[in-house]
Backbone atoms as SQL, in Angstrom:
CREATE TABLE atoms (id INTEGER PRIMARY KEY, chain TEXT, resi INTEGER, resn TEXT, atom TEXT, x REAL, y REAL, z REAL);
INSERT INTO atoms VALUES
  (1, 'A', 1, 'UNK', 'N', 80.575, 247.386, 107.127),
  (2, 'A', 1, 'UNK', 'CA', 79.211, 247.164, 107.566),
  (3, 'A', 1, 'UNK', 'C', 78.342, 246.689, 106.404),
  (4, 'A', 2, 'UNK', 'N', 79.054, 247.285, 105.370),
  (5, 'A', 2, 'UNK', 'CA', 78.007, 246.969, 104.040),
  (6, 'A', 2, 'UNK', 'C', 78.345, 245.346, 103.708),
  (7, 'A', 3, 'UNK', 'N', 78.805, 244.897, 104.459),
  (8, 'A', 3, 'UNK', 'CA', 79.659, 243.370, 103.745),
  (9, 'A', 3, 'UNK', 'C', 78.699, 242.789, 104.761),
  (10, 'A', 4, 'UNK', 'N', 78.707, 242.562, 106.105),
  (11, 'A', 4, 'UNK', 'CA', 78.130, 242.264, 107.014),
  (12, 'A', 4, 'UNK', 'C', 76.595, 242.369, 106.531),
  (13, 'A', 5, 'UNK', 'N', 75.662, 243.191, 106.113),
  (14, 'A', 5, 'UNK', 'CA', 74.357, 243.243, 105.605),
  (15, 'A', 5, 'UNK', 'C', 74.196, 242.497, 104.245),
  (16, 'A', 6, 'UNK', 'N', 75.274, 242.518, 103.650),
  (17, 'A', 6, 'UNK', 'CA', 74.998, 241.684, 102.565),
  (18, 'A', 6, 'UNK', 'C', 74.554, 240.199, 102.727),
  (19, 'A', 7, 'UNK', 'N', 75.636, 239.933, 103.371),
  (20, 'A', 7, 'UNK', 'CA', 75.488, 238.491, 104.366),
  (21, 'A', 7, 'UNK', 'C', 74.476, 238.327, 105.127),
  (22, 'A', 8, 'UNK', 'N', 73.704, 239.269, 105.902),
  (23, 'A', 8, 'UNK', 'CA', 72.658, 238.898, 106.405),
  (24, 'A', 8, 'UNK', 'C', 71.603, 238.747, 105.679),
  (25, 'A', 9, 'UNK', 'N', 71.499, 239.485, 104.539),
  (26, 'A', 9, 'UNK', 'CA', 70.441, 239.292, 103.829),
  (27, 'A', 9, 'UNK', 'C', 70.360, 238.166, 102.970),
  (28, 'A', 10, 'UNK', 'N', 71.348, 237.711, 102.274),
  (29, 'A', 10, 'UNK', 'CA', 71.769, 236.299, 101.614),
  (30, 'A', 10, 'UNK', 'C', 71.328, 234.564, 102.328),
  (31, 'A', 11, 'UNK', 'N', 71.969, 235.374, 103.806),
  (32, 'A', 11, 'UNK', 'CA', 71.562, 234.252, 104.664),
  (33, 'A', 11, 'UNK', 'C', 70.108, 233.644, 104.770),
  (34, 'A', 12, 'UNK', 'N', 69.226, 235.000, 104.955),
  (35, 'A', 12, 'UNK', 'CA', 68.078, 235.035, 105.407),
  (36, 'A', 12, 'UNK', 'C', 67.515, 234.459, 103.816),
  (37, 'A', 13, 'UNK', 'N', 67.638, 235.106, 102.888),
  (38, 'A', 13, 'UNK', 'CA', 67.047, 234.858, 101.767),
  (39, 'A', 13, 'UNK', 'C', 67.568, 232.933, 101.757),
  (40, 'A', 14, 'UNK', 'N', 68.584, 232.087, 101.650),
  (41, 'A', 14, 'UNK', 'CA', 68.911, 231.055, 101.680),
  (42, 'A', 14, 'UNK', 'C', 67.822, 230.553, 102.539),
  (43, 'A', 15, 'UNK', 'N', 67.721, 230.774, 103.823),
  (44, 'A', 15, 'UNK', 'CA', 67.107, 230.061, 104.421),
  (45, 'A', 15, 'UNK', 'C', 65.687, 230.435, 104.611),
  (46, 'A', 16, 'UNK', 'N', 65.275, 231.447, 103.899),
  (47, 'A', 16, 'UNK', 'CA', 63.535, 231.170, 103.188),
  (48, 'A', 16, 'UNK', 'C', 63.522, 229.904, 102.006),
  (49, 'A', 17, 'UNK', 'N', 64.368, 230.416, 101.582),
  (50, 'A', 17, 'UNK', 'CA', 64.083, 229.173, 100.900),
  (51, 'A', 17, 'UNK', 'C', 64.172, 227.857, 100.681),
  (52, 'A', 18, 'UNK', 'N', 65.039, 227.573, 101.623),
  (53, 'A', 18, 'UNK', 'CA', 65.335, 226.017, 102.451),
  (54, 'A', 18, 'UNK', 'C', 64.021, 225.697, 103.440),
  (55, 'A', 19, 'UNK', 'N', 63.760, 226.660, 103.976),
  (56, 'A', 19, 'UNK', 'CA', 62.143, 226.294, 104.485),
  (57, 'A', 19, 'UNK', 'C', 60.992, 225.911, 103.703),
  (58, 'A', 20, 'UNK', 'N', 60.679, 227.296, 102.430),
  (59, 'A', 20, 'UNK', 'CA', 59.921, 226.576, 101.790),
  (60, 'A', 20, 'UNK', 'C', 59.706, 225.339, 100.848),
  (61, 'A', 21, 'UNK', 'N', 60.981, 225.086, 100.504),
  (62, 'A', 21, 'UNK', 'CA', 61.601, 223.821, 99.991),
  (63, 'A', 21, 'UNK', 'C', 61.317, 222.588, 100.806),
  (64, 'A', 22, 'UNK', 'N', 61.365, 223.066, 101.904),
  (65, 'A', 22, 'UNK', 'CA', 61.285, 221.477, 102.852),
  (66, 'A', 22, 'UNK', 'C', 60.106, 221.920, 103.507),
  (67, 'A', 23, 'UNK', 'N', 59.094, 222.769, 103.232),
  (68, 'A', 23, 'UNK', 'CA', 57.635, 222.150, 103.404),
  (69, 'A', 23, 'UNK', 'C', 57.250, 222.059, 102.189),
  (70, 'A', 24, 'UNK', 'N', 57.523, 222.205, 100.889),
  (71, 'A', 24, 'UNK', 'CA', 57.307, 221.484, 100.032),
  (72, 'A', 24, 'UNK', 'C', 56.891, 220.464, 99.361),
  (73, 'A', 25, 'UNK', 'N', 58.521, 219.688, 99.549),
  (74, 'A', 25, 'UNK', 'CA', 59.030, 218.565, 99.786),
  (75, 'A', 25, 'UNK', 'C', 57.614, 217.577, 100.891),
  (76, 'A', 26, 'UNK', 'N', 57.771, 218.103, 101.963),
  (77, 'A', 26, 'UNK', 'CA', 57.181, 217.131, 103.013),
  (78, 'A', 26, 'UNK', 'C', 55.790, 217.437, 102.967),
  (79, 'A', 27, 'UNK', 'N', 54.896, 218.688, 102.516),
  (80, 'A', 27, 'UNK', 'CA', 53.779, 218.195, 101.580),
  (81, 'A', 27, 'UNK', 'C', 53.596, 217.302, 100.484),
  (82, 'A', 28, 'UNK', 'N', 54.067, 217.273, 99.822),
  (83, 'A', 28, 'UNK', 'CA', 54.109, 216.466, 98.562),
  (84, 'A', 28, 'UNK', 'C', 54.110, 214.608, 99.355),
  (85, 'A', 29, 'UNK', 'N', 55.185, 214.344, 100.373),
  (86, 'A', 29, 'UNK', 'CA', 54.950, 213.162, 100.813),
  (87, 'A', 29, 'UNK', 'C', 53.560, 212.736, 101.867),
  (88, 'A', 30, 'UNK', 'N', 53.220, 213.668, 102.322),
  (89, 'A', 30, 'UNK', 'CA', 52.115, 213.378, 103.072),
  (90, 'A', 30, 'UNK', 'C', 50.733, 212.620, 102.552),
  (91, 'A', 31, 'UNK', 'N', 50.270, 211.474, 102.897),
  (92, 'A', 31, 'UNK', 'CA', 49.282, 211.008, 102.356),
  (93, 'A', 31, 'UNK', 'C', 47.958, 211.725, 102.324),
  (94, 'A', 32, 'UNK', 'N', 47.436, 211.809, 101.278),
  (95, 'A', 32, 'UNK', 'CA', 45.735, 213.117, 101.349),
  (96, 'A', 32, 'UNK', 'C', 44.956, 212.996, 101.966),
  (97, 'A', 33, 'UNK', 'N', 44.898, 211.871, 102.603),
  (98, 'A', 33, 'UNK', 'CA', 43.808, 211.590, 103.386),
  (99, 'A', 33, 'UNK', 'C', 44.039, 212.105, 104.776),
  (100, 'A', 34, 'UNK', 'N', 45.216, 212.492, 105.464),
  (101, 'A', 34, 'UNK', 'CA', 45.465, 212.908, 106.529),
  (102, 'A', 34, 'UNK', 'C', 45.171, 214.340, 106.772),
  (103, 'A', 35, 'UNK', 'N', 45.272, 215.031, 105.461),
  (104, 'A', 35, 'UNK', 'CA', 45.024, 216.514, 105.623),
  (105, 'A', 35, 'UNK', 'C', 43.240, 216.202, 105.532),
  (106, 'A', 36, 'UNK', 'N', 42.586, 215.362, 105.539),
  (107, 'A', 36, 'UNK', 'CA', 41.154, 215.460, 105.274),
  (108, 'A', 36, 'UNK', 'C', 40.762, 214.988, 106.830),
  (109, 'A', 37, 'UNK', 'N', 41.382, 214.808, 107.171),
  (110, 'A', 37, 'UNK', 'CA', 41.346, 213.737, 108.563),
  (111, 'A', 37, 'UNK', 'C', 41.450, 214.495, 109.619),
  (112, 'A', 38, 'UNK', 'N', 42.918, 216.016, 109.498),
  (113, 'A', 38, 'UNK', 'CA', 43.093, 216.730, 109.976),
  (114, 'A', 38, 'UNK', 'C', 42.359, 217.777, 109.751),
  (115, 'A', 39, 'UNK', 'N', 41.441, 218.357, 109.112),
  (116, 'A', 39, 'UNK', 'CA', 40.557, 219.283, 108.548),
  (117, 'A', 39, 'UNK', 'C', 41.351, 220.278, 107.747),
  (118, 'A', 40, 'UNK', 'N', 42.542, 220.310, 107.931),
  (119, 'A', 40, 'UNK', 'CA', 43.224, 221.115, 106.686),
  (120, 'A', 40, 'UNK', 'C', 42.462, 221.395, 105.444),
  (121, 'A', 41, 'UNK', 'N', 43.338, 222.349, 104.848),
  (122, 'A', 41, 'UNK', 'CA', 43.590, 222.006, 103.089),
  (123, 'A', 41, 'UNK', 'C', 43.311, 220.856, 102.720),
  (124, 'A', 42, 'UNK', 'N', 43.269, 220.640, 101.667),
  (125, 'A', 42, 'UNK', 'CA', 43.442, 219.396, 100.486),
  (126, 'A', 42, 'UNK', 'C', 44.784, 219.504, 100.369),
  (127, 'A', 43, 'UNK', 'N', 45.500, 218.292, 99.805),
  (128, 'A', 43, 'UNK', 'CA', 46.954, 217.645, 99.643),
  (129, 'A', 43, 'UNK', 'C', 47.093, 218.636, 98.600),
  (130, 'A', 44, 'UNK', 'N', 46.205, 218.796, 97.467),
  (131, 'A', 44, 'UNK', 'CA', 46.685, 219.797, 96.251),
  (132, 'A', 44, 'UNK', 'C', 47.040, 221.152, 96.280),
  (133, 'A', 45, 'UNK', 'N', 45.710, 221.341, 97.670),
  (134, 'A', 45, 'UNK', 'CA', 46.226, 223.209, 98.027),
  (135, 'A', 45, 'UNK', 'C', 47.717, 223.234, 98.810),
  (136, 'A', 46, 'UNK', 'N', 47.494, 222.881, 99.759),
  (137, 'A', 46, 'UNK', 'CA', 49.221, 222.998, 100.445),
  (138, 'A', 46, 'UNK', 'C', 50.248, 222.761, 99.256),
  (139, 'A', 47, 'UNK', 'N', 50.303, 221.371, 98.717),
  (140, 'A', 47, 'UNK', 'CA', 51.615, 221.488, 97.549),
  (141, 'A', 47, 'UNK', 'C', 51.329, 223.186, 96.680),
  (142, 'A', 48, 'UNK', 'N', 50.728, 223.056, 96.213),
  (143, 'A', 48, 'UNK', 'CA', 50.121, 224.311, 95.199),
  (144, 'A', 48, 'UNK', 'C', 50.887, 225.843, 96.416),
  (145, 'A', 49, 'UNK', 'N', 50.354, 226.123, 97.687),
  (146, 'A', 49, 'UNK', 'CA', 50.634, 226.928, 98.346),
  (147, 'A', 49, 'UNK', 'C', 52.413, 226.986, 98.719),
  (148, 'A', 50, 'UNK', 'N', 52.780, 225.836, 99.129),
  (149, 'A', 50, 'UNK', 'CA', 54.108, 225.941, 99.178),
  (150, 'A', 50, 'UNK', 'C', 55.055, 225.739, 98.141),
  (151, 'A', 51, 'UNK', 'N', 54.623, 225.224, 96.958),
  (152, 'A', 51, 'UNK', 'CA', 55.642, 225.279, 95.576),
  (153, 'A', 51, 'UNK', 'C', 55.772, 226.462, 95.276),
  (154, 'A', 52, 'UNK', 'N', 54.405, 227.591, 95.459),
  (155, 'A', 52, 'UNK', 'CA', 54.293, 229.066, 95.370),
  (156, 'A', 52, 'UNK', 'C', 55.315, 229.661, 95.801),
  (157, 'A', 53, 'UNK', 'N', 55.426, 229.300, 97.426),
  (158, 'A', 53, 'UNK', 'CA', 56.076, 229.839, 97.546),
  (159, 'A', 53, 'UNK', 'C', 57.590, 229.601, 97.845),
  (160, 'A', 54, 'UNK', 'N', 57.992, 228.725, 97.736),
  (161, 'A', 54, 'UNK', 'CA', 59.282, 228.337, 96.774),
  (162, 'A', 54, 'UNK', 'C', 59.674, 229.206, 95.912),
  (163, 'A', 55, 'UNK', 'N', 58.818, 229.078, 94.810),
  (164, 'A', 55, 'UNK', 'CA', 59.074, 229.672, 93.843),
  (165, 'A', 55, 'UNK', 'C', 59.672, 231.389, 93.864),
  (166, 'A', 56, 'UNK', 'N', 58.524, 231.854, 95.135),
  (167, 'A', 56, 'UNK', 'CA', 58.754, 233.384, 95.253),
  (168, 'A', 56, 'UNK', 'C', 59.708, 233.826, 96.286),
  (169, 'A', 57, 'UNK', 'N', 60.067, 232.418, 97.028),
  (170, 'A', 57, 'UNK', 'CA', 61.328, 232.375, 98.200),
  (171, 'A', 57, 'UNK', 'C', 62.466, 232.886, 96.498),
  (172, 'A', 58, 'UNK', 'N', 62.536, 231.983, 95.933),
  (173, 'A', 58, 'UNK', 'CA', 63.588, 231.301, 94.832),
  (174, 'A', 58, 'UNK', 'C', 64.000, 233.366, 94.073),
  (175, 'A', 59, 'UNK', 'N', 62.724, 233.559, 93.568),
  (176, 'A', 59, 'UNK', 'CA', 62.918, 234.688, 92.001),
  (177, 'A', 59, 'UNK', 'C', 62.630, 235.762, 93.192),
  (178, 'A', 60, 'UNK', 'N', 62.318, 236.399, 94.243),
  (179, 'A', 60, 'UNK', 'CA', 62.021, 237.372, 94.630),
  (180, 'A', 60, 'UNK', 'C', 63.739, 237.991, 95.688),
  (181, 'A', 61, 'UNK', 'N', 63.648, 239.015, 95.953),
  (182, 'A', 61, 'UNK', 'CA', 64.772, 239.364, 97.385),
  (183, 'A', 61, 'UNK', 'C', 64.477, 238.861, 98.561),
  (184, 'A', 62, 'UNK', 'N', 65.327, 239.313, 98.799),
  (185, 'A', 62, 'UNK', 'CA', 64.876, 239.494, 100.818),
  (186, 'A', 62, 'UNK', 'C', 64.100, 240.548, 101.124),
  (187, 'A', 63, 'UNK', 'N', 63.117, 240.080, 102.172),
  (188, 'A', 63, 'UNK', 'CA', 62.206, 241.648, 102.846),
  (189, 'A', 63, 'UNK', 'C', 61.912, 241.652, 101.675),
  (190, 'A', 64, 'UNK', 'N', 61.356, 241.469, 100.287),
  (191, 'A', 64, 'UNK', 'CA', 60.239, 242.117, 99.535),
  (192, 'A', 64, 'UNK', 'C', 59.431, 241.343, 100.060),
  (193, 'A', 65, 'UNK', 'N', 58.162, 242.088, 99.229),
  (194, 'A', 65, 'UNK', 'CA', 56.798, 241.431, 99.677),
  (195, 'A', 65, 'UNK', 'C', 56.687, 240.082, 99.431),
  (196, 'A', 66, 'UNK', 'N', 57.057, 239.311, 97.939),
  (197, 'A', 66, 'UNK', 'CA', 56.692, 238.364, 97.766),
  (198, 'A', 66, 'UNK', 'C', 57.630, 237.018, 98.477),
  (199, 'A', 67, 'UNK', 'N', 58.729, 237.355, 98.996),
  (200, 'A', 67, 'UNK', 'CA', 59.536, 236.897, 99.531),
  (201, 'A', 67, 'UNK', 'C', 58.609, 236.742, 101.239),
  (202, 'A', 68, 'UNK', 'N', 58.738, 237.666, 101.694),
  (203, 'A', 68, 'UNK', 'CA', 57.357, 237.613, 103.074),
  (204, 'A', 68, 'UNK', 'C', 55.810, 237.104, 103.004),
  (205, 'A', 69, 'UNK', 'N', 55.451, 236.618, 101.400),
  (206, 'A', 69, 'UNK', 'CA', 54.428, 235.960, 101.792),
  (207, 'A', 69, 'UNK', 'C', 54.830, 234.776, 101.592),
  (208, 'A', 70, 'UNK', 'N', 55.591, 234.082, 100.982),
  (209, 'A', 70, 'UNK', 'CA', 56.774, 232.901, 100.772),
  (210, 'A', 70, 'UNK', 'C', 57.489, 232.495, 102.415),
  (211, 'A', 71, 'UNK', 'N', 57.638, 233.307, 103.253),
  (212, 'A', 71, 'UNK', 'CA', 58.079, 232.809, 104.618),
  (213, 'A', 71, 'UNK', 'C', 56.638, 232.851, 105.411),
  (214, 'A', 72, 'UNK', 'N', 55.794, 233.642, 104.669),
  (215, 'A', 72, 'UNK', 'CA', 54.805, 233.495, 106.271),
  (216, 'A', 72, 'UNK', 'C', 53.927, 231.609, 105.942),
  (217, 'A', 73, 'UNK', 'N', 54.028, 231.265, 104.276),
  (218, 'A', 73, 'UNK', 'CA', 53.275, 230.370, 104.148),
  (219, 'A', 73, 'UNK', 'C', 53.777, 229.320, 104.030),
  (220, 'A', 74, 'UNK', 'N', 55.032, 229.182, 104.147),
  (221, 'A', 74, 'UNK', 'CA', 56.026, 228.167, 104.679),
  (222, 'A', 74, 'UNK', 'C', 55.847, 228.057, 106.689),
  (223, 'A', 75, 'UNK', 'N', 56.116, 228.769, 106.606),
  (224, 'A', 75, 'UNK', 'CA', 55.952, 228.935, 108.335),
  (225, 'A', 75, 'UNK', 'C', 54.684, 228.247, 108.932),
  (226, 'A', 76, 'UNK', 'N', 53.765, 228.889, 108.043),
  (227, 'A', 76, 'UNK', 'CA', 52.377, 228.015, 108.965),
  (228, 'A', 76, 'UNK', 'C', 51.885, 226.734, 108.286),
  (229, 'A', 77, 'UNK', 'N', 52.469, 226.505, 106.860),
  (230, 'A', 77, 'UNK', 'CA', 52.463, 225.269, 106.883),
  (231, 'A', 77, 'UNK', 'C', 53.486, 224.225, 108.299),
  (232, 'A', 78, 'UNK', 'N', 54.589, 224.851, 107.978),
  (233, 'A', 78, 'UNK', 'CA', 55.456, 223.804, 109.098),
  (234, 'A', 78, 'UNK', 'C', 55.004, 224.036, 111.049),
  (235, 'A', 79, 'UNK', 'N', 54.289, 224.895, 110.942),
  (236, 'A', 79, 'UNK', 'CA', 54.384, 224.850, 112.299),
  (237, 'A', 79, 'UNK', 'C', 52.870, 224.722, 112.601),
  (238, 'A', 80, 'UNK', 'N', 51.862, 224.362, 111.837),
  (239, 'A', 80, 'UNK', 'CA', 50.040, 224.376, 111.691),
  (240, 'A', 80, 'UNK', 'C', 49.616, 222.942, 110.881),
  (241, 'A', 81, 'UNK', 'N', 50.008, 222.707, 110.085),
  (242, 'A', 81, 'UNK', 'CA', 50.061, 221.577, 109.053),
  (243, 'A', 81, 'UNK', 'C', 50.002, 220.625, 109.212),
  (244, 'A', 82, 'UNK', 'N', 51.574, 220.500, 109.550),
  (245, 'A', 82, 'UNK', 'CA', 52.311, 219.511, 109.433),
  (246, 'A', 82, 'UNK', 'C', 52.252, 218.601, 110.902),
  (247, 'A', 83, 'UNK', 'N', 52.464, 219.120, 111.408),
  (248, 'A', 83, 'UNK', 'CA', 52.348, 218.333, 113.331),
  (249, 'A', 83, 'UNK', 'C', 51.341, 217.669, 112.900),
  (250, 'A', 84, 'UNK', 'N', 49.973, 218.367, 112.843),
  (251, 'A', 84, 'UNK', 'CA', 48.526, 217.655, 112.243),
  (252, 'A', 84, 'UNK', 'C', 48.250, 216.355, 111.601),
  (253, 'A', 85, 'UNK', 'N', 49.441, 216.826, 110.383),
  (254, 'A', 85, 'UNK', 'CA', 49.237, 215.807, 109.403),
  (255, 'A', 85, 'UNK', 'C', 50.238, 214.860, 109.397),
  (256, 'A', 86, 'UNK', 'N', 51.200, 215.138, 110.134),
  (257, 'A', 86, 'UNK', 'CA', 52.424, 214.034, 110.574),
  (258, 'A', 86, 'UNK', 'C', 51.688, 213.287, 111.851),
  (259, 'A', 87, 'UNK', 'N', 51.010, 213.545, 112.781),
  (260, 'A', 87, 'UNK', 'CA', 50.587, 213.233, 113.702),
  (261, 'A', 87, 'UNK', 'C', 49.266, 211.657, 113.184),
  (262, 'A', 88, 'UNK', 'N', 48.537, 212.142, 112.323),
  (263, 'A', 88, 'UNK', 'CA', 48.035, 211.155, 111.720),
  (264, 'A', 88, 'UNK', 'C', 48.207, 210.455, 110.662),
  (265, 'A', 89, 'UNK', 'N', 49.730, 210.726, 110.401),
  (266, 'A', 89, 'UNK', 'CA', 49.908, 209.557, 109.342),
  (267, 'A', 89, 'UNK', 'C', 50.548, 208.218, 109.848),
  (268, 'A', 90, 'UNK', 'N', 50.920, 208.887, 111.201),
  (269, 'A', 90, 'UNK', 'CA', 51.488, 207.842, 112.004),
  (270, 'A', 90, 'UNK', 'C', 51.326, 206.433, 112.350),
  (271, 'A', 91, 'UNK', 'N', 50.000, 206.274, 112.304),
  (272, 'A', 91, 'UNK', 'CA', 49.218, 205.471, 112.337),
  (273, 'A', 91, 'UNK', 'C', 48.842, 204.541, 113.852),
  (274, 'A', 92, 'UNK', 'N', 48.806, 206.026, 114.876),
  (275, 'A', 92, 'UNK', 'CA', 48.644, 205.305, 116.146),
  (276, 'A', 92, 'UNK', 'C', 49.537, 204.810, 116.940),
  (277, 'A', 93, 'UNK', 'N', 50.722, 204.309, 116.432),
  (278, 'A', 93, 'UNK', 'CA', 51.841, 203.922, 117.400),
  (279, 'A', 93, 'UNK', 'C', 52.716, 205.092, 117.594),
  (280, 'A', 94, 'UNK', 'N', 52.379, 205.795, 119.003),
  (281, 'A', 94, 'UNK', 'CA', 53.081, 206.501, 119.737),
  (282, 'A', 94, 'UNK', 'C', 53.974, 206.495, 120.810),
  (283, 'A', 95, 'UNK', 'N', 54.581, 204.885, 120.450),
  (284, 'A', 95, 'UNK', 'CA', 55.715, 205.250, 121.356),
  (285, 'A', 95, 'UNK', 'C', 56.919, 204.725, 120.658);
């Protein structure tokens, strides 16, 4: 059982940090003007917010704290953000 939890926790920890990595990543490409457009953040706070937490996905455990504020601010970047700011970088052609 103890092998089995190890693995779950490894997993989970991997894939915090493959999330915050790839909102990262896809902050950093987003043009700034879209998060101004979208009323967001600024382009600097989101990169700044999700390199954070990268970083604390990366050096922290699983289930610690800094690891859970690293998934919650990955999370609402990708699921609050990004639609927003992918949505208007588009540039109108929606189909």
């Amino acid at each position: 059982m103890a092998l089995f939890d190890g693995l779950l926790l490894t997993g989970l920890h991997y894939g915090v940090l493959a999330l915050a990595l790839w909102a990262f990543v896809d902050a950093l490409i987003r043009p700034a003007t879209a998060y101004v457009a979208a009323s967001k953040l600024s382009k600097p706070a989101w990169a700044a917010i999700t390199g954070l937490a990268a970083v604390f996905a990366y050096l922290s455990g699983p289930l610690g704290l800094f690891w859970l504020v690293a998934a919650v601010a990955s999370i609402v970047y990708l699921v609050d953000v990004r639609p927003a700011v992918r949505g208007l970088s588009r540039g109108g052609n929606n189909w």
